[in-house]
C-alpha positions as CSV (number, residue, x, y, z in Angstrom):
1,X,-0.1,9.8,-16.0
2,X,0.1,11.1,-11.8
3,X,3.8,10.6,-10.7
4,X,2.2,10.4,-7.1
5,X,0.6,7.7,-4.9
6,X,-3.3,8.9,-5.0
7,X,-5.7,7.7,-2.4
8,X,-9.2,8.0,-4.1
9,X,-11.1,5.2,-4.7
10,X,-9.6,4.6,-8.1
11,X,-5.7,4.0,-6.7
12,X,-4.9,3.0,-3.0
13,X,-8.1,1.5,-1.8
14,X,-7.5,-2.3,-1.7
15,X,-5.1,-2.5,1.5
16,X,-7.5,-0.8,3.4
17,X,-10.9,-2.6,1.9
18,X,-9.9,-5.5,2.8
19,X,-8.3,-4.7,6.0
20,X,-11.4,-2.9,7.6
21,X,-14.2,-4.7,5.8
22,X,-13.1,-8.0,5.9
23,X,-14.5,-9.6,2.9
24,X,-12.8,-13.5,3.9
25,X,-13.5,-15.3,6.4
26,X,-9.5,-15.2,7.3
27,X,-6.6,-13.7,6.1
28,X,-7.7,-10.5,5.4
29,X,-4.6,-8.9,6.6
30,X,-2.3,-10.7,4.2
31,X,-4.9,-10.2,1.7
32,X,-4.3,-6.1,2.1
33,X,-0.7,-7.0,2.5
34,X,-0.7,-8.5,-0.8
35,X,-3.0,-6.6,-3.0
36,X,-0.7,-3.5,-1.9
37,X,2.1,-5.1,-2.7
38,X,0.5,-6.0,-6.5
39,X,-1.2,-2.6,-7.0
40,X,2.3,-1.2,-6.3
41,X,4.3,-3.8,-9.3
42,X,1.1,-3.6,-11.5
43,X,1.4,0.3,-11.6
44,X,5.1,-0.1,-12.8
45,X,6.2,1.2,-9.3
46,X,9.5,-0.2,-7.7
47,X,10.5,-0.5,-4.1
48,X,13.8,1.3,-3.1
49,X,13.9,-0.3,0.0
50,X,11.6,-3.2,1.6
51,X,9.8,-2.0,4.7
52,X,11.1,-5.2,7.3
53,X,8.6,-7.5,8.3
54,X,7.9,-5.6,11.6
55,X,6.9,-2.1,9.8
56,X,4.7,-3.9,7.3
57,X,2.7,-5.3,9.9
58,X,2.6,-1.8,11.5
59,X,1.1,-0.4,9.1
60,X,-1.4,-3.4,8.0
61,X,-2.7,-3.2,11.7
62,X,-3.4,0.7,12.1
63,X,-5.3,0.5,8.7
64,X,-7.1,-2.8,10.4
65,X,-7.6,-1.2,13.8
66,X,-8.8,2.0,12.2
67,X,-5.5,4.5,13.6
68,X,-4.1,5.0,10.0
69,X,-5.9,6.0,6.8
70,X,-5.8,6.2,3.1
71,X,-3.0,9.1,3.1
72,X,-1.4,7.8,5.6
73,X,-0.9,4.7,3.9
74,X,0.0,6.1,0.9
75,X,2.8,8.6,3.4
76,X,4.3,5.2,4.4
77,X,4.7,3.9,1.0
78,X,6.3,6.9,-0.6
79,X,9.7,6.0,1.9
80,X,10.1,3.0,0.3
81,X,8.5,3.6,-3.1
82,X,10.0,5.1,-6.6
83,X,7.9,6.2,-9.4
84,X,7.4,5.3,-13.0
85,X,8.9,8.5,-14.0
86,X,11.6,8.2,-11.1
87,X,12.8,4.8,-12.2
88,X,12.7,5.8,-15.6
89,X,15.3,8.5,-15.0
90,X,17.8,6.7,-13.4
């Protein structure tokens, strides 16, 4: 089991799928938002602190607009993020 946030096509892809290739008609950003946020609980990770409502959409717009990637996503998320293995040992 990886301890780290991975960015192949197996782990991080959904926020920015649906960000860039927008696959509804509407809401695609929130549907990123969301995914994210459910790949993140799904794969038993916890959130140490909640990005505020102004990063979040920072980030959701530079994977939208193209100026952030996959590893830079996965960058952002590791501030706020705590592993399996991490919240385990606490």
């Amino acid at each position: 089991m990886s301890t780290g946030i991975q960015t192949s096509s197996t782990r991080l892809p959904s926020c920015s799928v649906a960000c860039m290739n927008h696959p509804l008609p509407d809401g695609n950003k929130r549907a990123a938002w969301l995914s994210m946020r459910m790949f993140v609980a799904i794969n038993g990770w916890s959130w140490v602190k909640t990005p505020d409502v102004d990063d979040a959409e920072r980030i959701v717009m530079a994977v939208a607009s193209g100026e952030a990637n996959e590893g830079e996503v996965a960058d952002w998320l590791r501030t706020f993020l705590a592993s399996p293995a991490e919240t385990e040992a606490s």
